[in-house]
N, C-alpha and C positions, 0 to 999 in steps of 0.2 A: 622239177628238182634237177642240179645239175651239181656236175665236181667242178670243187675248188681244190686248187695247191696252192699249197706255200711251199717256201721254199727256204731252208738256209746253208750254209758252209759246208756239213755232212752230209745231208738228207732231204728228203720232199714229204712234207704231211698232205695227206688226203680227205677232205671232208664231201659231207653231202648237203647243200646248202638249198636253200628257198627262197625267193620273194615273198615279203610281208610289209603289212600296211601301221605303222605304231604310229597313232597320233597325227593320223592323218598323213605320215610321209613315208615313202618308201625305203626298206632296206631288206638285210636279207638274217636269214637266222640259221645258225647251225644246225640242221637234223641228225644227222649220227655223223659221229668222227670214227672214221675207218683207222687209223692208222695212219706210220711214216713206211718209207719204199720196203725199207731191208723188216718190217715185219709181214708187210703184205707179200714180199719173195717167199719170204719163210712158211708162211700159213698156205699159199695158195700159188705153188711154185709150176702151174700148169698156166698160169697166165701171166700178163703184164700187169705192172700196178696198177696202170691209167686203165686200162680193160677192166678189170676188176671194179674198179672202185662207180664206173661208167654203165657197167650191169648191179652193182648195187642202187644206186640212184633210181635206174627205172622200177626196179622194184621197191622201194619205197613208194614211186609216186604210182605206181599199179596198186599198192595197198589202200596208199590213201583216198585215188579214187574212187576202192571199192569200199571202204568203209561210210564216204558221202554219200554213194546211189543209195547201200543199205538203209540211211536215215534218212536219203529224198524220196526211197519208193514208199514212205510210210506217211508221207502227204499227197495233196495233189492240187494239182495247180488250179483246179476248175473248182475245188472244192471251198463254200463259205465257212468260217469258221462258225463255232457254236455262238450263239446269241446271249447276249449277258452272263457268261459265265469268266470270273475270274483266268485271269491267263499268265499274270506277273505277278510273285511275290514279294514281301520283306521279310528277310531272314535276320537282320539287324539287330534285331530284339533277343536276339537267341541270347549276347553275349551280354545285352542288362538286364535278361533273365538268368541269369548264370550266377551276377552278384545280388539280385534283389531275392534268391533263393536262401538265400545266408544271411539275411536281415533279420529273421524271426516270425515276420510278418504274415508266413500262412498259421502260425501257431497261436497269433494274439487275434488272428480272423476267425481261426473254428472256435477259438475260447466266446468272440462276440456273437458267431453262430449262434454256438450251444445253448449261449444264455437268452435270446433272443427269439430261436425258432425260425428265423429267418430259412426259405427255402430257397433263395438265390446264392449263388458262391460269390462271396464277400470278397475273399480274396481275389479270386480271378478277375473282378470286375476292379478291384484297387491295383493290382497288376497291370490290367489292358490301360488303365489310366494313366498310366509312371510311364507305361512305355510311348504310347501317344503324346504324350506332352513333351518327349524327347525329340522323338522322329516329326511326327508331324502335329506341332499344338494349333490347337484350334477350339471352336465348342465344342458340348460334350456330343452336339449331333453328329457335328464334324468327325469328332474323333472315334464314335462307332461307326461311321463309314470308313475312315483307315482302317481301324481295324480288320475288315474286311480282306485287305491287300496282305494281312500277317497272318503266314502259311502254317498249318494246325493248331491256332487256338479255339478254343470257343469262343463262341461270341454270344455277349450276354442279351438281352433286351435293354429297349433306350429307358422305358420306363423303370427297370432294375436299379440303370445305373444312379438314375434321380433320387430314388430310394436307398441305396447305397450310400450315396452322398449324405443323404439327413441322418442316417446310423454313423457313418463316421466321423463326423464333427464332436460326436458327442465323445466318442471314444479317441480323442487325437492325443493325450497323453499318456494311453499306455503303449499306441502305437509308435508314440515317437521314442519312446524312454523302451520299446524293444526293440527297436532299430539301431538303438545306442549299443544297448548291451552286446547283441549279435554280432555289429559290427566290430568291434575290438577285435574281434577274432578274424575277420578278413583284411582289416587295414587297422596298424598302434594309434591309437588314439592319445593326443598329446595333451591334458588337460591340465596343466600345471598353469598354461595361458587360455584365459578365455578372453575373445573381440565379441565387441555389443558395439551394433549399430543398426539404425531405423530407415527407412526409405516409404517410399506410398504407392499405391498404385490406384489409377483412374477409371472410373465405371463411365461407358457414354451413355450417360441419363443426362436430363434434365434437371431432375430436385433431387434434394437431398433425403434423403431415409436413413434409419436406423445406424449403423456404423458408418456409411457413406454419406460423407459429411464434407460441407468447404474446406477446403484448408491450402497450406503451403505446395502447392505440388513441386518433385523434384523438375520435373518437365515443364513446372511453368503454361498447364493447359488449367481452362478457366470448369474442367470436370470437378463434382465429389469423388473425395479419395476415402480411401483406406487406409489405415498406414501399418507396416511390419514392423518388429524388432527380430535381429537374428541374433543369437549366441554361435559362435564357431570355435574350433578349437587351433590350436599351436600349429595344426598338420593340414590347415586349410579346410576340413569337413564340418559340415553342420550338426550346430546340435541340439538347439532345440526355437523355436519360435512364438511368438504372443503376435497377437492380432488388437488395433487399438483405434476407436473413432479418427476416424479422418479431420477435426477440429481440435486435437487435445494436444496437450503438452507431450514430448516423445520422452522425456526426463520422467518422471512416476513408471513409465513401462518395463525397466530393467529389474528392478528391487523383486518384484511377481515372480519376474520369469525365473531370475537365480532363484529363489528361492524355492521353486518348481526342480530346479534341475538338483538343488542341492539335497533334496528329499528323493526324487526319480533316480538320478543317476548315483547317487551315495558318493557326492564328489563335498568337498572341505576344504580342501587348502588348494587354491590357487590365484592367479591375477589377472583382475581383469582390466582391459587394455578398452579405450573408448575416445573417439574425439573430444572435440571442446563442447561441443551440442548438448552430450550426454552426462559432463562432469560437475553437475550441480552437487555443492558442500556434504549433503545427506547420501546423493550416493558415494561421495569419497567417504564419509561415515563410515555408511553403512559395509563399505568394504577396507575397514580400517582395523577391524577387531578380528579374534582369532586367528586366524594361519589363512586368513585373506589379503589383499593387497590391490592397488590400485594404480595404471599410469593413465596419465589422460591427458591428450593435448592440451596443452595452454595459451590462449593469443597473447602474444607478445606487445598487441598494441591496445589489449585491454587491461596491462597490468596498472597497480598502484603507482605514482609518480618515479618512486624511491629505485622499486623493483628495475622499473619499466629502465631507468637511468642505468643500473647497474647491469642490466642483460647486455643493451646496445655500447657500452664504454669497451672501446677498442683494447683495454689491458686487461692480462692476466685471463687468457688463455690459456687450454691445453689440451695436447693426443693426448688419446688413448694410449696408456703405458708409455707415457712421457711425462715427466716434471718438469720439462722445460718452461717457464712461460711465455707467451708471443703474444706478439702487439698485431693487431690485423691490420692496422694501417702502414706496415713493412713487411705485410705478404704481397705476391706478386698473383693477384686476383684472376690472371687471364690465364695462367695455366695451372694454378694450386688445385689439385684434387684434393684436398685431407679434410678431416673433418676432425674441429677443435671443439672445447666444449667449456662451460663450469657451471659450476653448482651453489646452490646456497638454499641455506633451511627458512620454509614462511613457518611460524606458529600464528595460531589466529583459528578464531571461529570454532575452540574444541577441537583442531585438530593439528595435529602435525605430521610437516610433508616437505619435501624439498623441489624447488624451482630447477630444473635442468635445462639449461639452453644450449643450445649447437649452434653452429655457425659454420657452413661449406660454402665456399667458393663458386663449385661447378653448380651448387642450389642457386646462386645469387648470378650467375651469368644465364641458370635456364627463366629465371623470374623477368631480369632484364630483356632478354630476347623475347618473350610471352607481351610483355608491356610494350616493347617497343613495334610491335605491330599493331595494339589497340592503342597506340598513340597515332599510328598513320594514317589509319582508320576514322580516327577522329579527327585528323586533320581535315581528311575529305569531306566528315560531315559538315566540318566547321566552314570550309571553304565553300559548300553548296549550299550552304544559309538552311543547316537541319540542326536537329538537334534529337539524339535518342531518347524519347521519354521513358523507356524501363530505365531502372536506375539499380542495374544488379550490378554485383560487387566486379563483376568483369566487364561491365556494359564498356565499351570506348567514348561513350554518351559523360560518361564519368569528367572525364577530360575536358569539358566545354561546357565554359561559363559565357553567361550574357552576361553585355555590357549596354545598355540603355541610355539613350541620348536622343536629342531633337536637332534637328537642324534648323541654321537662321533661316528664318523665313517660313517654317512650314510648321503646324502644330499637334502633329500624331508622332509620337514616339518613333525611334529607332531605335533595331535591334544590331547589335551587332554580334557574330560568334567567335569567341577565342579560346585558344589553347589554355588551360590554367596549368601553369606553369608550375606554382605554389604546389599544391595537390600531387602532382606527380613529384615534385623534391620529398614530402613528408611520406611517399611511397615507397620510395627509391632507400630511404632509412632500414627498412628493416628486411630490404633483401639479402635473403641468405640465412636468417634467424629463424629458427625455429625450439619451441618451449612447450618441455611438459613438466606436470606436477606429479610426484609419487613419493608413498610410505616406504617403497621397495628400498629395500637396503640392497644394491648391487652394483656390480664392475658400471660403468659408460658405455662399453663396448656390447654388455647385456641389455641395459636398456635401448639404445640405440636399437639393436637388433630386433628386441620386443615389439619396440613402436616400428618399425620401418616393415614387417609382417602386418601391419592392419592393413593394406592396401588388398590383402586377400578377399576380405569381407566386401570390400565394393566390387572385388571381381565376382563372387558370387548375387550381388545385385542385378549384374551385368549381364552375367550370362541367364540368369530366370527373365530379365528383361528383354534381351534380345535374340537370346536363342530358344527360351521354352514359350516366347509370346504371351508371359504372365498375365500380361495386360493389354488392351481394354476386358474386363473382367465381365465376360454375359450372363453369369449365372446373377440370380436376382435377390432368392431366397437367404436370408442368418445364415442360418445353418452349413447350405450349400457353399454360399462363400467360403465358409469355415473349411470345410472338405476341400473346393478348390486348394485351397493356398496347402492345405496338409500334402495332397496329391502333387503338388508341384514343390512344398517344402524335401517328399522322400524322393523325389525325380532328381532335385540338387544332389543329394548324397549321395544315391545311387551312380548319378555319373560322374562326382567327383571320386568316385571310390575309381570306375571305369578309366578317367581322366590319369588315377597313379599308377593307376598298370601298363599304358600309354606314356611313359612321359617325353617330352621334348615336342607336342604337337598341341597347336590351339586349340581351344574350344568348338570352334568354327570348323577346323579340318577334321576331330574325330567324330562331327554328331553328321558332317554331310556324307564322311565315309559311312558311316551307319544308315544314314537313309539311303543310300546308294546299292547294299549289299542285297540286292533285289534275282531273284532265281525264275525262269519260264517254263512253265509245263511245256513238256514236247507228246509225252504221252498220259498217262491214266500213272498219275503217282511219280512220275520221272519228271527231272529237271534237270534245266544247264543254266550255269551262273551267265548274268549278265552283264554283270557290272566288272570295272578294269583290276587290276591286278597289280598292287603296287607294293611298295617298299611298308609302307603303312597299312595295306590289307595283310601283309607278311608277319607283321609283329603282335599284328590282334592276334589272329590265327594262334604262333605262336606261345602269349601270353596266357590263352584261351583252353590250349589244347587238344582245338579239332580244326576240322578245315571244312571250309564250304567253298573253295577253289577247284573243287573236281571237274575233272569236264562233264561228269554225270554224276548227280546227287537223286540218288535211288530212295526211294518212298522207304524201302529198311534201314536205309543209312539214315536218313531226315530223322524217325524214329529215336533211334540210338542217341544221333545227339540231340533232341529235344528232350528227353528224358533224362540223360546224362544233366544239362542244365537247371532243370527243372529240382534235380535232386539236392537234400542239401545236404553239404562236407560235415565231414566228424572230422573236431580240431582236438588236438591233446591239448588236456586240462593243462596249463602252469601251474 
């Protein structure tokens, strides 16, 4: 350690400073600030300032070294460490035990106890699950080897958890419909808007069985799938799920599941918001009567003739809280951000509902820019005499047509590959358009709003897909599957719940800081954190209300706050 001064116009500050190593690079960090001249005159008028401050320095770095030998004489360098015994933990879990304590979920586990006779702990072993599949997902064998590295849990038997698993498939709707309830009370639940949407997931088998069945995969692999429906709510949290053959229609799956939720959760009046996929006439029905309601994307290039003319006819526009109306063919396309709109009533089919189309500018230059690299794409196929046989709705394959010809003189066909030119003009029509259908009697700038929140629900696709490793699915058994997907259904909630206590950081940065928040025995119950120290370990901490940044986390401290998490919050009643 050594003194630094600064220096200004009046006076000289005095620090005691250090070399350290942040991130690999060298710099120095303030140890104690002594003071400016005229206070160190004042307090210690027997020496010079620089004297003074040059004998505090040594003595700091005499402390520090004696605090290092104290911890180095308490190893030794000749000595092997103990053999298979644990040495690094995860402490990570403390803080999705903190919100999965408030779920309800140890209360609806001794109720399946009690009635069962089960002598293994339900919940502990549904707990170790939620957290595994966060931090590190894998199989279940897998994940009772993690387990192992999460410092004072218990840890259950592998065959427990298997059995676990076949008890809670069967009980997956009173556990989900308590995890509703509880949760209101740690995070508002907005259920005025409910999103429905489907997705699959892939098993690496061979044949097909029981729900793992062929089908459409979103992944486009040639496995039997599964497929999901998730219900969410207005606030991004999940709310309840169905599980449907991997070969079936994903339209019949929603009508069940409301209806589950609207008997579980004692929910009535709200709107449910769904792609094009999901908006067949029965479910617009079916959410047409009482104090229900339906918006649901509409393809614009699957409408009737009449419609389809009147959405794309450049007149009679308008903003939101504007009556102006505008011509889109005398906007200026390259830099108009607004977003215009109209409306008009379909009756048909027993129902009535209104056609909503939009029309943004900056939609129709990102569409443009999106095509015009699967146009270049395709030019290259074209030019190297290929042609893409997938023929998905974004393939560049799209774009290139043969043209078939023989030459004089020779009698085998030629190919030739070209641009279709055609095909991309009739594409190039409806960028910028976008159309939904709804009973909802509200502002533009509400529905707009309503629709432009569904992209939450693929973000929860998204993150069980690549951040909880939902998939390839190894468990084999009905039932288990069933538990899987519940296990990794309350895993979503739980850390979207963690996700709003955190906000401003991705998915990606708060689940690696959590695997990261790992502690080392030094002694019998003692630890030191090992993991770095950042602006975002600062806010969890914060949010959280305990710290595991100590330089020493003592086997009574660890206690405290495991227990502390563990327990759950009394909320006043509304």
């Amino acid at each position: 350690m050594r003194v630094k001064v600064t220096k200004n116009k009046n006076s000289q500050s005095f620090y005691v400073i250090k070399d350290v190593n942040v991130a690999g690079k060298r710099t120095t960090k303030i140890v104690a600030a002594l003071g400016n001249e005229n206070q160190l005159r004042e307090k210690h008028p027997d020496y010079e300032p620089l004297v003074w401050a040059k004998k505090q320095a040594k003595l700091l770095t005499q402390k520090e070294k004696a605090n290092q030998n104290s911890l180095i004489k308490s190893f030794s360098a000749a000595k092997l460490i103990e053999k298979d015994k644990q040495r690094s933990f995860n402490v990570g879990y403390l803080f999705l035990q903190d919100i999965l304590s408030q779920l309800g979920l140890k209360q609806a586990c001794k109720k399946i106890q009690a009635q069962t006779r089960i002598k293994y702990d339900l919940y502990n072993i549904l707990a170790l699950l939620i957290y595994a599949r966060i931090l590190s997902p894998s199989s279940k064998k897998s994940s009772l080897a993690y387990m192992q590295e999460m410092l004072g849990v218990d840890l259950p038997n592998l065959h427990d958890i298997y059995r676990a698993l076949s008890l809670l498939s069967e009980r997956k709707e009173e556990l989900v419909s308590a995890s509703y309830h509880h949760s209101i009370n740690v995070k508002p639940r907005d259920t005025r808007i409910l999103y429905y949407d489907c997705t699959n997931f892939y098993f690496e088998i061979e044949a097909a069985e029981d729900m793992k069945q062929y089908g459409v995969s979103k992944e486009h692999r040639p496995n039997p799938i599964i497929q999901m429906g998730l219900f969410m709510d207005a606030n991004g949290l999940p709310l309840s799920f169905t599980l449907f053959d991997g070969n079936k229609n994903e339209q019949p799956s929603m009508k069940p599941l409301e209806k589950e939720i609207m008997r579980d959760f004692h929910l009535s009046d709200f709107v449910v918001c769904t792609d094009a996929g999901l908006s067949s006439n029965q479910n617009r029905k079916y959410n047409s009567f009482s104090n229900r309601h339906f918006i649901t994307t509409q393809s614009i290039k699957k409408l009737k003739k009449n419609f389809k003319d009147w959405a794309l006819d450049p007149s009679g526009w308008q903003k939101p809280n504007d009556k102006t109306q505008y011509n889109l063919n005398e906007l200026n396309l390259e830099t108009d951000n607004s977003i215009y709109y109209k409306i008009r009533p379909i009756n048909g089919n027993d129902l009535d509902q209104n056609l909503f189309v939009t029309f943004s500018p900056k939609y129709l230059r990102y569409q443009r820019q999106i095509r015009q690299g699967q146009i270049d794409r395709a030019i290259k196929q074209a030019n190297s005499k290929q042609k893409n046989k997938r023929n998905n709705p974004n393939d560049p394959g799209r774009f290139i047509k043969e043209k078939h010809f023989t030459k004089e003189g020779e009698k085998a066909n030629q190919v030739q590959y070209l641009i279709d030119k055609e095909r991309i003009k009739k594409e190039k029509m409806f960028d910028g358009f976008y159309g939904i259908c709804t009973d909802l009697e509200a502002s533009p700038l509400e529905l707009i709003k309503i629709n432009k929140n569904r992209w939450e629900i693929e973000r929860c696709f998204r993150e069980m897909k690549t951040e909880f490793h939902v998939r390839p699915v190894y468990v084999r058994r009905e039932d288990r599957i069933k538990s899987h997907f519940l296990v990794c259904f309350l895993a979503l909630l739980v850390f979207r719940l963690f996700k709003q206590e955190i906000p401003g950081y991705s998915s990606y940065e708060l689940i690696k800081t959590l695997r990261q928040f790992n502690l080392a025995e030094i002694s019998a119950g003692d630890y030191i954190p090992i993991f770095q120290r950042t602006d975002l370990t600062d806010k969890i901490h914060d949010s959280f209300g305990f710290r595991l940044d100590r330089e020493l986390i003592t086997q009574k401290y660890f206690k405290k706050i495991y227990k502390q998490t563990k327990k759950e919050k009394k909320y006043a009643k509304n």
